[in-house]
DRENTORDREN-480914 format. One record per residue: residue number from 1; x, y, z of N, C-alpha, C in turn. Coordinates in nm, 4 decimals. Layout:
BEGIN
i,n.X,n.Y,n.Z,ca.X,ca.Y,ca.Z,c.X,c.Y,c.Z
NUM,X,Y,Z,X,Y,Z,X,Y,Z
...
***
This chain:
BEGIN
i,n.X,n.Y,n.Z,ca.X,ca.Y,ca.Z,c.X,c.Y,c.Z
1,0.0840,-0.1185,0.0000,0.0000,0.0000,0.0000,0.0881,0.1242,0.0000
2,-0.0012,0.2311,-0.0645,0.0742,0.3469,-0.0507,0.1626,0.4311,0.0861
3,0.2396,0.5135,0.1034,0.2686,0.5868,0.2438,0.2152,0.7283,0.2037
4,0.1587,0.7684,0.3153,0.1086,0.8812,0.2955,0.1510,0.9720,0.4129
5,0.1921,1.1703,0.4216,0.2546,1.1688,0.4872,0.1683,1.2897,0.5685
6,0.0704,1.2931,0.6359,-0.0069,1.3401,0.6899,0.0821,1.4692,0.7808
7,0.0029,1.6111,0.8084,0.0449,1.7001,0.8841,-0.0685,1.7366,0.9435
8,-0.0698,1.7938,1.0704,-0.1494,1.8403,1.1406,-0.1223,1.9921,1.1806
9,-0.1839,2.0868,1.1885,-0.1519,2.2377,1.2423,-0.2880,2.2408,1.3355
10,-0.2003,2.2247,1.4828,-0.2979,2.2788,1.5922,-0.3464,2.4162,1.6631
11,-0.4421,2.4444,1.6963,-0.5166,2.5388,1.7098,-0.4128,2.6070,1.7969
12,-0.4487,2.7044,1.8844,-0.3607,2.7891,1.9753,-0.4587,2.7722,2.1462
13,-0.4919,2.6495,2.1707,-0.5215,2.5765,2.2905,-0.4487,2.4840,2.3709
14,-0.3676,2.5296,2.4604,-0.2952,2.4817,2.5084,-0.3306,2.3147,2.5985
15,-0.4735,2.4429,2.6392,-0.5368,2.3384,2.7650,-0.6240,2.2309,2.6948
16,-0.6898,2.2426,2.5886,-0.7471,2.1925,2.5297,-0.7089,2.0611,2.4494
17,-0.5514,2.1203,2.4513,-0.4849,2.0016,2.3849,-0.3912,1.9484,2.4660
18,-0.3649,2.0118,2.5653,-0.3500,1.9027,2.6800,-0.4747,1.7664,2.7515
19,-0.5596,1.8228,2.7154,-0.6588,1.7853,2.8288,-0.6677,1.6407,2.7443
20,-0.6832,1.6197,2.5907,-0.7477,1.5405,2.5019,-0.5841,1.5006,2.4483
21,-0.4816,1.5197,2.4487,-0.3708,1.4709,2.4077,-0.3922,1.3118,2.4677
22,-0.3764,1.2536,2.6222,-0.3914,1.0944,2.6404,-0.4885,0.9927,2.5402
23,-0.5972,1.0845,2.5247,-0.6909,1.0034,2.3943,-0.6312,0.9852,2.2888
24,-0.5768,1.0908,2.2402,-0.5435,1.1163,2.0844,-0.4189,0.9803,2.0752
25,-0.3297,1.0283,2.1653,-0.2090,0.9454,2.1733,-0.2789,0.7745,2.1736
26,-0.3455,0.7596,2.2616,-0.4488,0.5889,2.2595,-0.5176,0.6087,2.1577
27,-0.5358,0.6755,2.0586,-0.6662,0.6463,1.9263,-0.5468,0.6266,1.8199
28,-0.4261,0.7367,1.8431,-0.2929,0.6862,1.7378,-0.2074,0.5153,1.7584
29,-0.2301,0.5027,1.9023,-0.1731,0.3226,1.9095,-0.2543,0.2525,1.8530
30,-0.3479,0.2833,1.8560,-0.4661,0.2046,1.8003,-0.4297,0.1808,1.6657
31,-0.4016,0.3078,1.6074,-0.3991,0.2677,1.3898,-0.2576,0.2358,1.4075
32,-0.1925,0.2458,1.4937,-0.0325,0.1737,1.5074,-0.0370,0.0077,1.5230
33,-0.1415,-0.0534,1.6241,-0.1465,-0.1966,1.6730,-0.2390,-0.2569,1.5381
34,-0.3012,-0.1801,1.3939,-0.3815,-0.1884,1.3665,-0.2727,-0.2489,1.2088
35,-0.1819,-0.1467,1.2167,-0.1223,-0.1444,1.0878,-0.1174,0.0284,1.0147
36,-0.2249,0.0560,1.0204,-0.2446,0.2421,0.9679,-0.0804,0.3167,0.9608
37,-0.0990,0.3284,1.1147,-0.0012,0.4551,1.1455,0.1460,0.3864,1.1468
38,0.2424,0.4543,1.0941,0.3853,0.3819,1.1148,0.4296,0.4722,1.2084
39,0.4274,0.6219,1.2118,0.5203,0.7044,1.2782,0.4486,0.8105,1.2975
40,0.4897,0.8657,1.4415,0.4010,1.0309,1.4616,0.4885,1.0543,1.5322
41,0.4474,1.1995,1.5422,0.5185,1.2748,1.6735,0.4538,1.4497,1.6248
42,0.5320,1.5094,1.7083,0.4965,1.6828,1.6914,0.5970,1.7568,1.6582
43,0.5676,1.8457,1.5685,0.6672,1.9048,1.5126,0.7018,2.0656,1.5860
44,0.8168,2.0901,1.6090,0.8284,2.2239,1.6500,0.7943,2.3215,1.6272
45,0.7208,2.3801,1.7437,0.6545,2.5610,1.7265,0.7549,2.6233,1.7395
46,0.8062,2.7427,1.6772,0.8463,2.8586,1.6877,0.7708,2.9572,1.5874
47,0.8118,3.0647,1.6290,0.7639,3.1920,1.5855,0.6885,3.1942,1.4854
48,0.8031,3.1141,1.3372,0.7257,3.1122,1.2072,0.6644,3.0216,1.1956
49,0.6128,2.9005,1.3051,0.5494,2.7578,1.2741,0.4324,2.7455,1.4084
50,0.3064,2.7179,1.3601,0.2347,2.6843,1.4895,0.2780,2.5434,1.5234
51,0.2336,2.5177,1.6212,0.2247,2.3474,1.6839,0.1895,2.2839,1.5770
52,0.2546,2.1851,1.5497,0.1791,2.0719,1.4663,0.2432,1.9162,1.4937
53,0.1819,1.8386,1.4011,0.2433,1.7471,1.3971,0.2226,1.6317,1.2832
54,0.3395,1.5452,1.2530,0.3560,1.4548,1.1277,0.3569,1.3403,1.1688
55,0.2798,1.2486,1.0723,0.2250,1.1095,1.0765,0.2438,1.0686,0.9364
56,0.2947,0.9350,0.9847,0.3302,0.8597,0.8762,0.2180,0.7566,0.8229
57,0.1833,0.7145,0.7267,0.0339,0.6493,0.7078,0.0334,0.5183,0.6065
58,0.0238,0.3803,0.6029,0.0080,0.3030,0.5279,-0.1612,0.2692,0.5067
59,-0.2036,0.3407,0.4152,-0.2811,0.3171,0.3524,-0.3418,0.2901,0.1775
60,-0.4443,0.2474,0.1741,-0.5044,0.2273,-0.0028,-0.4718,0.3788,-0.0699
61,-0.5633,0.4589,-0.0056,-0.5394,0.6134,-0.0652,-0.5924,0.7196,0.0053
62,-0.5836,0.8034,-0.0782,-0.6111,0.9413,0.0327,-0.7630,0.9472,0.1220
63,-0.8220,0.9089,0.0388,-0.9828,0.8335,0.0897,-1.0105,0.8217,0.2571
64,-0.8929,0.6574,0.2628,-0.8758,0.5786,0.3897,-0.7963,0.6982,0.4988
65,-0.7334,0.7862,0.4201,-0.6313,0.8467,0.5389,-0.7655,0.9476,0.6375
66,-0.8107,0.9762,0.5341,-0.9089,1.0932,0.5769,-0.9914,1.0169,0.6485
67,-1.0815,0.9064,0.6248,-1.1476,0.8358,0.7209,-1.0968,0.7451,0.7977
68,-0.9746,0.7445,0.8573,-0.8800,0.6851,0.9901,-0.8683,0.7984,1.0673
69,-0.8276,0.9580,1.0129,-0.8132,1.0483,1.0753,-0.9367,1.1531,1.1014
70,-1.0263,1.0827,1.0930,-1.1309,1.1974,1.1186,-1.1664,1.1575,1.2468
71,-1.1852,1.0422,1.3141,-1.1906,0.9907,1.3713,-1.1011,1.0869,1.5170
72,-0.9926,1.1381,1.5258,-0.9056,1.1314,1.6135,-0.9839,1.2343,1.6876
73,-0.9640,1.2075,1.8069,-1.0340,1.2872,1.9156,-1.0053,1.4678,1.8664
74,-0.8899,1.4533,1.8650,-0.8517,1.5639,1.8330,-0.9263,1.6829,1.7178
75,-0.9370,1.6044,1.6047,-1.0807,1.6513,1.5411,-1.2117,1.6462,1.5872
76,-1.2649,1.5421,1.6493,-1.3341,1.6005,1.7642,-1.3516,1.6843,1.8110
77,-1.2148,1.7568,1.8968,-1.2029,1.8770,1.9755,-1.1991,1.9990,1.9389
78,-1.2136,2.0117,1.7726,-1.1632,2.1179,1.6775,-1.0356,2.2170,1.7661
79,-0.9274,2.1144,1.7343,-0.7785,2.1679,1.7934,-0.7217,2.1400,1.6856
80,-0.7321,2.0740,1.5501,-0.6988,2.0654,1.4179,-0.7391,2.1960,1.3447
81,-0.6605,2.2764,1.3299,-0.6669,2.3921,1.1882,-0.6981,2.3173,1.0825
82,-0.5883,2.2630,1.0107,-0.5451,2.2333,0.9305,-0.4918,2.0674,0.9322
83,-0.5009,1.9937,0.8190,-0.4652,1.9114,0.7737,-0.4368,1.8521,0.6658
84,-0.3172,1.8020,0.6080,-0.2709,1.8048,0.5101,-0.2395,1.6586,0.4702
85,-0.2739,1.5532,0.3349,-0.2659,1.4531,0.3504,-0.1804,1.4314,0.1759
86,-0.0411,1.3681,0.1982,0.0238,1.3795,0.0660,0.0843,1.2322,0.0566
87,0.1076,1.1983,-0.0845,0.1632,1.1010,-0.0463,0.3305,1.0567,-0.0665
88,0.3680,1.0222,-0.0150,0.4688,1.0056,0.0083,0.5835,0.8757,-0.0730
89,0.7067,0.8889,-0.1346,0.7621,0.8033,-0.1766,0.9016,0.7799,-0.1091
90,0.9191,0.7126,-0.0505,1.0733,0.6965,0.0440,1.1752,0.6523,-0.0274
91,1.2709,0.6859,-0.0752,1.3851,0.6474,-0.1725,1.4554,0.5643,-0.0691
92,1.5167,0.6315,0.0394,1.6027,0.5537,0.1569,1.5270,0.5268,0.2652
93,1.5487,0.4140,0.3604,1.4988,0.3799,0.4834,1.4151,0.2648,0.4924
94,1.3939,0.2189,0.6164,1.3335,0.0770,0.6120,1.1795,0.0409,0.5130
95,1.1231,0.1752,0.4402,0.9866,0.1644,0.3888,1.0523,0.2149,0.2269
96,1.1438,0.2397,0.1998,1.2281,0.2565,0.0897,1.1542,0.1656,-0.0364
97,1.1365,0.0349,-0.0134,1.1337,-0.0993,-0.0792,0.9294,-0.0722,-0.1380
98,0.8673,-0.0097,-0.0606,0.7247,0.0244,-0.1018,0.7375,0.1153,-0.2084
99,0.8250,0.2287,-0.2686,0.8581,0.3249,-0.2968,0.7634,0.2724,-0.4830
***
């Protein structure tokens, strides 16, 4: 299946995304124990960048990404601005060989 390389830009709620971060993080093991998700984490705020964060995605197509991730609490919480879903081709690294 394809990799797809998902971004997230979070709102400017600190508490909000504290409060719902333990869910989000248990709804992301979930598409991790599932197969979905290969890799996440958050990407650095500074000045010129809000909070966000990048996820790595094995899925059919852009379709599936959008309905695995709509799902996340976090959209739920409307603490998602923005989301961005591309797909991705890895020349080097252990997912290289899907390319």
């Amino acid at each position: 299946m394809p990799i797809f390389a998902v971004t997230y830009t979070y709102a400017d709620k600190p508490a909000v995304l504290d409060e719902f971060r333990p869910e989000h993080r248990a709804f992301l093991r979930g598409l991790l124990d599932e197969g979905t998700l290969l890799a996440s984490g958050p990407l650095a705020q500074d000045a010129a960048n809000p909070a966000g964060a990048l996820l790595l995605v094995d899925a059919p197509d852009e379709a599936a990404v959008a309905r695995a991730f709509d799902a996340d609490p976090f959209a739920r919480e409307n603490v998602i601005t923005r989301r961005t879903v591309r797909p991705w081709a890895p020349v080097i690294g252990p997912w290289a060989d899907r390319a």
